[in-house]
C-alpha positions as CSV (number, residue, x, y, z in Angstrom):
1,X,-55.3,-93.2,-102.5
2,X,-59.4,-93.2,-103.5
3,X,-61.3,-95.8,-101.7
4,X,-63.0,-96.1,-104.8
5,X,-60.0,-97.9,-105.5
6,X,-59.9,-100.3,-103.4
7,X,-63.6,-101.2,-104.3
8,X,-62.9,-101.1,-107.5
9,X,-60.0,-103.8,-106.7
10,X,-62.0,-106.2,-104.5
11,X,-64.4,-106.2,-107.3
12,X,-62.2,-107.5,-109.6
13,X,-61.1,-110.0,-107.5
14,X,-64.3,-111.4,-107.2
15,X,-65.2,-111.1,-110.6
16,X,-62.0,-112.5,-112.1
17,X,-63.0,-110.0,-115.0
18,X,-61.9,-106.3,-116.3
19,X,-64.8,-105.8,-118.2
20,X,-67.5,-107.5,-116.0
21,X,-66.5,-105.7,-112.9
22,X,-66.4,-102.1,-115.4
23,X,-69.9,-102.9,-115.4
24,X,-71.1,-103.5,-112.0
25,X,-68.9,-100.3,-110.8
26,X,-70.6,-97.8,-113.6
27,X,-67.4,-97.1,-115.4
28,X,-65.9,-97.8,-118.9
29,X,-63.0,-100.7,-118.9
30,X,-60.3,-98.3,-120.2
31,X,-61.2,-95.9,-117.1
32,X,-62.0,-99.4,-114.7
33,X,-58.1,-100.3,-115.9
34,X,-56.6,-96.6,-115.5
35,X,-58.0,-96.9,-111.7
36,X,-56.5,-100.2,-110.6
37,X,-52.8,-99.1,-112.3
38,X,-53.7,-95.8,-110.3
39,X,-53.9,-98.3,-107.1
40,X,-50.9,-100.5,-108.2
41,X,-48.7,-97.1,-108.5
42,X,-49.8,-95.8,-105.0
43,X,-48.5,-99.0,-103.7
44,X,-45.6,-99.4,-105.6
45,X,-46.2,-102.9,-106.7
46,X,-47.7,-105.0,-109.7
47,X,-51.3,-106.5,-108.3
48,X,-52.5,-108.5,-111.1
49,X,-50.9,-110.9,-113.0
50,X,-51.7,-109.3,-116.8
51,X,-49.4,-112.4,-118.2
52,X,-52.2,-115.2,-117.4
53,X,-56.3,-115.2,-118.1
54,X,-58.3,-115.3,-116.9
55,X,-57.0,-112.5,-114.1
56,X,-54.9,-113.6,-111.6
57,X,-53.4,-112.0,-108.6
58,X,-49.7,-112.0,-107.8
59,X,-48.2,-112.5,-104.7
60,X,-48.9,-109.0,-103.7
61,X,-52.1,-109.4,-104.6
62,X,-53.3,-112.1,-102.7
63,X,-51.7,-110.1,-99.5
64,X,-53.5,-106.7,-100.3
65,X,-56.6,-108.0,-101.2
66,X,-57.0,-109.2,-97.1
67,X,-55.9,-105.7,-95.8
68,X,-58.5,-104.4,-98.4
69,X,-61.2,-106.0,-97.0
70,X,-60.3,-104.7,-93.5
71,X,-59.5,-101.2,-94.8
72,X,-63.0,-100.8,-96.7
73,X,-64.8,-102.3,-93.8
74,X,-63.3,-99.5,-91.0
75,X,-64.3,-97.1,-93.4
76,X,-67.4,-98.2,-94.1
77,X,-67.9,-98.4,-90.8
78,X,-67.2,-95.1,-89.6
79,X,-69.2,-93.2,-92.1
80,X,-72.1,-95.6,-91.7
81,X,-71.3,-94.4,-87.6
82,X,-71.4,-90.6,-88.4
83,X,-74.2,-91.5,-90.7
84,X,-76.6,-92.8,-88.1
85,X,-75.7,-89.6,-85.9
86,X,-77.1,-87.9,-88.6
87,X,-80.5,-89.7,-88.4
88,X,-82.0,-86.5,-86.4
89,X,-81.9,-84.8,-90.1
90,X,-84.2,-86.5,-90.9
91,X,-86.3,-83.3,-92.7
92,X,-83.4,-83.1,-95.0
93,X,-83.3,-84.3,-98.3
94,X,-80.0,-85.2,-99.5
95,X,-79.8,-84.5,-103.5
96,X,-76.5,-85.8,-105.4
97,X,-77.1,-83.3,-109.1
98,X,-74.8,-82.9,-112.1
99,X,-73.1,-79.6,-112.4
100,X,-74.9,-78.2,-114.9
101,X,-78.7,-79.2,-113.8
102,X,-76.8,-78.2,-110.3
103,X,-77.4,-74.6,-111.5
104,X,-79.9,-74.6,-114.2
105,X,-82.8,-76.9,-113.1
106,X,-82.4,-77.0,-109.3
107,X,-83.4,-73.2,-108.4
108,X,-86.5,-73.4,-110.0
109,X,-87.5,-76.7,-108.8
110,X,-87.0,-76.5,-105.2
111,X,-89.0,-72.9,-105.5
112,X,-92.0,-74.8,-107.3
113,X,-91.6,-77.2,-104.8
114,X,-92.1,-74.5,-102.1
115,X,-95.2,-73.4,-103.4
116,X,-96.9,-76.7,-104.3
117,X,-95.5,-79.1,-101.9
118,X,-94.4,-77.1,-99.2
119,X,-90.8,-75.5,-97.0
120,X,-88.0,-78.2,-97.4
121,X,-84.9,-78.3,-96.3
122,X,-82.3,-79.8,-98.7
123,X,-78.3,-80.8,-99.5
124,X,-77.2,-80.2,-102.5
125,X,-74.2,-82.6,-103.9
126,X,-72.8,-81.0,-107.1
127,X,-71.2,-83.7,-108.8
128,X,-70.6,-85.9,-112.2
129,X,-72.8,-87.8,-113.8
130,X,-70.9,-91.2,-112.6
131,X,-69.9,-90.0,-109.0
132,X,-74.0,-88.7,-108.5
133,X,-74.8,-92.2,-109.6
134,X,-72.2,-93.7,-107.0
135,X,-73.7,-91.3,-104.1
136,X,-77.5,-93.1,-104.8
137,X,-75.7,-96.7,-105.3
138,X,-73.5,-96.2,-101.9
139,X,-76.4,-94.9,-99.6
140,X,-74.8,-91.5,-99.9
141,X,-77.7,-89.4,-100.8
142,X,-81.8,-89.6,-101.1
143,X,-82.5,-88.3,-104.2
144,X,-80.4,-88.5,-107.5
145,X,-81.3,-85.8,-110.6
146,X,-80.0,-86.3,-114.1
147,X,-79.8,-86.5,-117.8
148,X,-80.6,-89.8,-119.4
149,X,-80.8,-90.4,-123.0
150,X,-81.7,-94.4,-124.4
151,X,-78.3,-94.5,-126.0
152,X,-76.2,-93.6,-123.0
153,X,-78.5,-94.8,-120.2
154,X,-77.9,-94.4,-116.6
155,X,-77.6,-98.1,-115.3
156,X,-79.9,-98.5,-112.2
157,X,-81.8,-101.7,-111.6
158,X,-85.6,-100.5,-111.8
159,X,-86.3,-103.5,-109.2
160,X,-83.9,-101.4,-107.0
161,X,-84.6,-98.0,-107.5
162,X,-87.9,-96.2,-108.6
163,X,-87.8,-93.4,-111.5
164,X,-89.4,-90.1,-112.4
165,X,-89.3,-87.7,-115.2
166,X,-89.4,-84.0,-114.5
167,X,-88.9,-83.2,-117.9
168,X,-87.1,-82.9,-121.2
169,X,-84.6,-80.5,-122.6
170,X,-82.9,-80.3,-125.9
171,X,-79.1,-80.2,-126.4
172,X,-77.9,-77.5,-128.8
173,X,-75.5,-75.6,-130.7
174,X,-75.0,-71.8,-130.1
175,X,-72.7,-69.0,-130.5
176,X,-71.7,-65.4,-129.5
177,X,-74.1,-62.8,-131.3
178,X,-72.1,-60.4,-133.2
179,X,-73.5,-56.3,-133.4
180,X,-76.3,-56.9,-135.9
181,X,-77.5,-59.9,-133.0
182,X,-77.0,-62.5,-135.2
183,X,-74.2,-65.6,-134.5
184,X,-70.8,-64.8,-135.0
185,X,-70.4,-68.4,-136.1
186,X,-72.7,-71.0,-138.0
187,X,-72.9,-74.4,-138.9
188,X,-71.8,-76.5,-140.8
189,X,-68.3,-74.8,-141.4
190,X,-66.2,-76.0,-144.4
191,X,-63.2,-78.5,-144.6
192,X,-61.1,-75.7,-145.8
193,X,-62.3,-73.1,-142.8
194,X,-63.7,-75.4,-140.1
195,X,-65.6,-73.6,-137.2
196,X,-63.8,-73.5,-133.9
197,X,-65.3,-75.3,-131.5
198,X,-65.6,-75.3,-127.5
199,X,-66.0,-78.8,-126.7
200,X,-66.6,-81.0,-123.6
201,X,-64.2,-84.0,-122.2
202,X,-64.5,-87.5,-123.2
203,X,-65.7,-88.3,-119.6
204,X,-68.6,-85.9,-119.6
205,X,-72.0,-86.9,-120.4
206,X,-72.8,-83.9,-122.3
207,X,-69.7,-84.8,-124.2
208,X,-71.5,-88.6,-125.4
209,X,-74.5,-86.7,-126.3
210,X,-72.5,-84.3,-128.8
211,X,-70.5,-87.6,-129.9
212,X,-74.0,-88.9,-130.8
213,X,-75.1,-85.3,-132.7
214,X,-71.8,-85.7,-134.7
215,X,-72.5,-89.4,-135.4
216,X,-76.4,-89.3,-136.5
217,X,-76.0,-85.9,-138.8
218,X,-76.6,-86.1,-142.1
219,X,-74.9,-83.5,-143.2
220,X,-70.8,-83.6,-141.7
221,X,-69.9,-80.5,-139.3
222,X,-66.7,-79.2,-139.9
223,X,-65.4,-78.2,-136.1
224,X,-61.4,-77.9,-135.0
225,X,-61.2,-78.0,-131.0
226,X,-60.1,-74.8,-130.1
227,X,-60.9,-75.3,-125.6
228,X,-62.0,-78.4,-123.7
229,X,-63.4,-78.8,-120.0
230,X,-66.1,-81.1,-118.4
231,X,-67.8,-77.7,-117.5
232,X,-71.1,-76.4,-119.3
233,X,-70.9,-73.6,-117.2
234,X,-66.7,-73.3,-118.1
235,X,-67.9,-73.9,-122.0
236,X,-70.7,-71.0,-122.0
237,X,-68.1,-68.7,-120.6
238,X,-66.2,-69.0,-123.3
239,X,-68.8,-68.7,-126.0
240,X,-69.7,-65.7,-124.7
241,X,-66.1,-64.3,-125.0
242,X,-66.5,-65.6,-128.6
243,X,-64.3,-68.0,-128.8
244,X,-66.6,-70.5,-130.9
245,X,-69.6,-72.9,-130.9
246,X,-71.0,-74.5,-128.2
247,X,-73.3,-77.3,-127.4
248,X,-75.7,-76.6,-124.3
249,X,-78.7,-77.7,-122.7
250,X,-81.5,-75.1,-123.4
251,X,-81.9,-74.3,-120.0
252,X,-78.3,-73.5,-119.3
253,X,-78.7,-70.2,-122.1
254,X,-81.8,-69.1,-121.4
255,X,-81.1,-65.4,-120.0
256,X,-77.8,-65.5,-122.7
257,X,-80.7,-66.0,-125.3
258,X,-83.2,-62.9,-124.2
259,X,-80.2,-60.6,-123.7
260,X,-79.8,-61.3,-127.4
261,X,-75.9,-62.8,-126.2
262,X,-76.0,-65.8,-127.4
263,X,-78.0,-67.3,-130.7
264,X,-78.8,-70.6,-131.7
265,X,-75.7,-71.6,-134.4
266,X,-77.4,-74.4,-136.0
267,X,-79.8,-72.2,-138.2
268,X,-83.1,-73.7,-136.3
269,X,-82.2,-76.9,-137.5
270,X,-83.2,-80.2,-135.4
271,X,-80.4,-82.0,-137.2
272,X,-77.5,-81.1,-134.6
273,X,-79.7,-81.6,-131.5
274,X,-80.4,-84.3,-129.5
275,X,-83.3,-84.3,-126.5
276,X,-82.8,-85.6,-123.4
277,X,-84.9,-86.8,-120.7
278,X,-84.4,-85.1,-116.6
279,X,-84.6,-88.4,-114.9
280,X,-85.4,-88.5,-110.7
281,X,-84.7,-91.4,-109.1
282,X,-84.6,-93.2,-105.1
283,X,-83.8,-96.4,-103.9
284,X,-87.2,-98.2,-103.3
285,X,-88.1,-98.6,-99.6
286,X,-88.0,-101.7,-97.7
287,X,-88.2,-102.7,-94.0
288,X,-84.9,-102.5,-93.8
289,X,-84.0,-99.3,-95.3
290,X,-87.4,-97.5,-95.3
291,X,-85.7,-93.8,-96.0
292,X,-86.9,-90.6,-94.7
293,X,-90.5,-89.7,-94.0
294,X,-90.3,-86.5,-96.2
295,X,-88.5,-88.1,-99.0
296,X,-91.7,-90.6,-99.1
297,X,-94.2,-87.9,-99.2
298,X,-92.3,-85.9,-101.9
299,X,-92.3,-89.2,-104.0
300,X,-95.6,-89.4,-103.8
301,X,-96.5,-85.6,-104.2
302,X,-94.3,-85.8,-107.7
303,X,-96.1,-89.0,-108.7
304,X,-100.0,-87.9,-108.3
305,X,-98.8,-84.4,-110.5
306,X,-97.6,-87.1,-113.0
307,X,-100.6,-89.2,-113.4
308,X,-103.0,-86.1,-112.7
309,X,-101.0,-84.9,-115.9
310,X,-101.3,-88.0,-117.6
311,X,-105.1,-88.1,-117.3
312,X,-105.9,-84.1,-118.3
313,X,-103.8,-85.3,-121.6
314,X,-106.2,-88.2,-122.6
315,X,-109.3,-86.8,-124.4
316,X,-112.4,-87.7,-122.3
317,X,-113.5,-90.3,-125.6
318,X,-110.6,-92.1,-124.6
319,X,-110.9,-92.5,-120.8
C-alpha cells in the first residue's frame, strides 16, 4: 500500500467527487480512479458505493476512513519528527527535478551557481513530473525545477508558491545519422511506409507535449510505435541504436548532435516542435514556515539576474 492512497481516499471522502478531488491531488480522474481500486484491492473490499451519486461509502468505508485518518496522521507525524531532526541542514537545498532536466539542466546550473552565487550544498530528488510537484505541495523539498507549457500547466496556486524561469528549450524530432551524417529516418513518413517511432508513455509529460506536436501539425506524421518508456534518457538510447525517431528536449542531444550521432529528423522545420518554458518554483515564506536562510538568498540572487536582464533588454528610449 502507497500512502498516497490513503490521501487520495480521505480526499474523496471529503469531496464527495471523483473528478474534484483528481484535481486538488494533481492527477487525471482515470489515474485518481485506478488509485482508489488499487486501495480497495489491497484491502480486499469494495470502499465506495459506485451504485449511488453522488459518492457514497459502504459499510467498509465508513470503518476505513477512521483508521485512515489515524494511519495518515502517525505517519505524518513521524516524518515531520525526523524532519525537524533535520533542521541542522539547514545549508542544504532540497531540489525535487524531472528525470530528464535531472541530467541535462541540473549540472550546469549548480556549476553557474558556484561561480556567481557561491558553494552550495544540495539534494537532488530525481523524479516525475507529478511526484516533483507532490514533494513541493507535501513540504518534501525547497525548490521544485520543471517543464511547463500553457497547455499542460503545472497547477500551483501563485498566491502559494512564487515562480521563476530559467529558461526555454524546444522539443524536437531527431534520428540516428547514417555514414554520409545525415538521418537515417525523416519526417513525415507515408501511410504506406510509416516511420518507426520511439515514443514516450501516456503518463509522461514529454509524452503530452508530443500529443500536442501531433495534434497542431499541419501536415499528418505517419509514425507506427516501435518502443515505449517514460525515459528520455531510455528513448535517446535507443535512437542511437537506430531504432527510429525520437522527440527530445534540445538540451538532452546536445553532445549526440556535435558528434555528428544524432540529426534533427524534422528537416529544420518548426512545424513538429513545440517550446517549453524551465519553470523554478518555492513555497512563499511566511512566519510560520519561513524556509531556509540559503534558499531565501538564492531566490533573491536568481530574481535581481532576472530584472538586471529585463532592464539591459529595454532600449534606453524606452526606460
Amino acid at each position: 500500500m502507497e500512502t498516497k492512497w490513503l490521501e487520495d481516499f480521505i480526499s474523496l471522502v471529503e469531496t464527495n467527487n471523483f473528478s474534484r478531488s483528481a484535481a486538488l491531488r494533481h492527477v487525471t480522474q482515470p489515474a485518481f480512479s485506478r488509485r482508489i481500486q488499487s486501495l480497495e484491492n489491497w484491502l480486499g473490499t469494495d470502499l465506495i458505493d459506485r451504485t449511488s451519486y453522488p459518492t457514497r461509502l459502504t459499510p467498509a468505508g465508513h470503518v476505513f476512513y477512521e483508521q485512515a485518518l489515524e494511519m495518515l496522521g502517525q505517519i505524518n507525524g513521524v516524518r515531520e519528527l525526523l524532519r525537524n531532526k533535520r533542521a541542522a541542514m539547514q545549508t542544504t537545498i532540497d531540489l525535487a527535478v524531472p528525470h530528464t532536466l535531472s541530467l541535462t539542466f541540473i549540472p550546469k546550473w549548480i556549476t553557474q551557481l558556484q561561480d556567481d552565487f557561491g558553494p552550495i550544498n544540495s539534494r537532488l530528488m530525481a523524479l516525475n513530473v507529478h511526484d516533483a510537484v507532490l514533494q513541493l505541495v507535501e513540504g518534501g523539498c525547497d525548490l521544485l525545477l520543471c517543464y511547463h507549457h500553457p497547455r499542460q500547466p503545472v497547477q500551483l496556486d501563485p498566491g502559494r508558491y512564487d515562480m521563476l524561469v530559467l529558461g526555454r528549450e524546444a522539443l524536437r524530432a531527431y534520428s540516428r545519422c547514417d555514414k554520409n551524417k545525415k538521418p537515417e529516418f525523416t519526417l513525415p513518413g507515408t501511410k504506406a511506409d510509416p516511420l518507426p517511432f520511439l515514443s514516450y508513455t501516456n503518463n509522461a509529460y514529454l509524452g503530452r507535449m508530443v500529443e500536442l506536436i501531433l495534434a497542431d501539425t499541419k501536415t499528418p506524421l505517419h509514425l507506427e510505435n516501435h518502443y515505449e518508456t517514460d525515459m528520455a534518457e531510455g528513448l535517446k538510447m535507443m535512437a542511437l541504436e537506430g531504432r527510429g525517431i525520437v522527440f527530445l528536449p534540445e538540451s538532452a542531444v546536445t553532445r549526440e548532435l556535435k558528434s555528428k550521432l544524432l540529426a534533427r529528423a524534422d528537416g529544420g522545420s518548426a512545424d513538429w516542435e513545440i517550446e517549453m518554458e524551465i519553470r523554478l518554483y518555492r513555497e512563499k515564506p511566511s512566519p510560520t514556515r519561513p524556509g531556509k536562510p540559503i534558499v531565501s538568498r538564492l531566490w533573491d540572487h536568481l530574481g535581481g539576474k532576472q530584472q538586471a536582464s529585463k532592464r539591459r533588454s529595454v532600449p534606453d528610449s524606452e526606460r
